[in-house]
C-alpha positions as CSV (number, residue, x, y, z in Angstrom):
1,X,8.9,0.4,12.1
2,X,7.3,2.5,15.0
3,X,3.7,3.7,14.7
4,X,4.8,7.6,14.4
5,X,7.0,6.4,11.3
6,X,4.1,4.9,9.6
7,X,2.2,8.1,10.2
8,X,4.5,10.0,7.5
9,X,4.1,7.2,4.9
10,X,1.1,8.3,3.2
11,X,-0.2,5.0,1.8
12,X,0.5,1.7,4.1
13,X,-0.5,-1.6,2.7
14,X,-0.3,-4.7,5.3
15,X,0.0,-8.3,4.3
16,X,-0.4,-10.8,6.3
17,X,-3.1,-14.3,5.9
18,X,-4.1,-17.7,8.2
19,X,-6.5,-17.1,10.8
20,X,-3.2,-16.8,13.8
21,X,-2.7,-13.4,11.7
22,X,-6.4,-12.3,13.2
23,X,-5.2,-10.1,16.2
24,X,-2.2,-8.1,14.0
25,X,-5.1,-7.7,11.4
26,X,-7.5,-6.7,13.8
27,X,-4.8,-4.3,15.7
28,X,-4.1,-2.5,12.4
29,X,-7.8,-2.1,11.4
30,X,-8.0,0.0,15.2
31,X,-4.8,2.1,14.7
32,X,-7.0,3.1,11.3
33,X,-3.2,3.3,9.6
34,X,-4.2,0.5,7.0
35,X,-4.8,2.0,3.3
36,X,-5.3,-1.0,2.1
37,X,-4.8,-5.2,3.5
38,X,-4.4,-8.4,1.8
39,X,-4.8,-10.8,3.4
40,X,-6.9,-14.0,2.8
41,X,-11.3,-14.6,4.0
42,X,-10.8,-17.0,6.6
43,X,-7.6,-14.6,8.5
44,X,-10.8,-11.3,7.5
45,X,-13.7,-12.9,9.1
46,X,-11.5,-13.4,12.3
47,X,-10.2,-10.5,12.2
48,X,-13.5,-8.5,11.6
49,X,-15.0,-10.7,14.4
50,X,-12.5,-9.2,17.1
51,X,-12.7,-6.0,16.0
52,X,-16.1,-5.9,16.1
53,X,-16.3,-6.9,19.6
């Protein structure tokens, strides 16, 4: 789905885990278009780290 369709869906919840996952995690946390991820610690703590800096 393209970016301006997930801007009509109100509530958008990614899922996605393993630490290769860390870039489309981090990606979706910069769009800001996340309500809500699952996803597991090792695949958050990478992810957080790259979007961080």
């Amino acid at each position: 789905m393209p970016l301006e369709g997930l801007r009509r869906i109100p509530t958008v919840i990614p899922a996605c885990g393993s630490r290769n996952k860390a870039a489309v995690i981090a990606a979706t946390l910069r769009a800001g278009r996340a309500s809500i991820l699952i996803t597991d610690e090792d695949a958050a703590v990478a992810a957080l780290a790259l979007h961080k800096g």
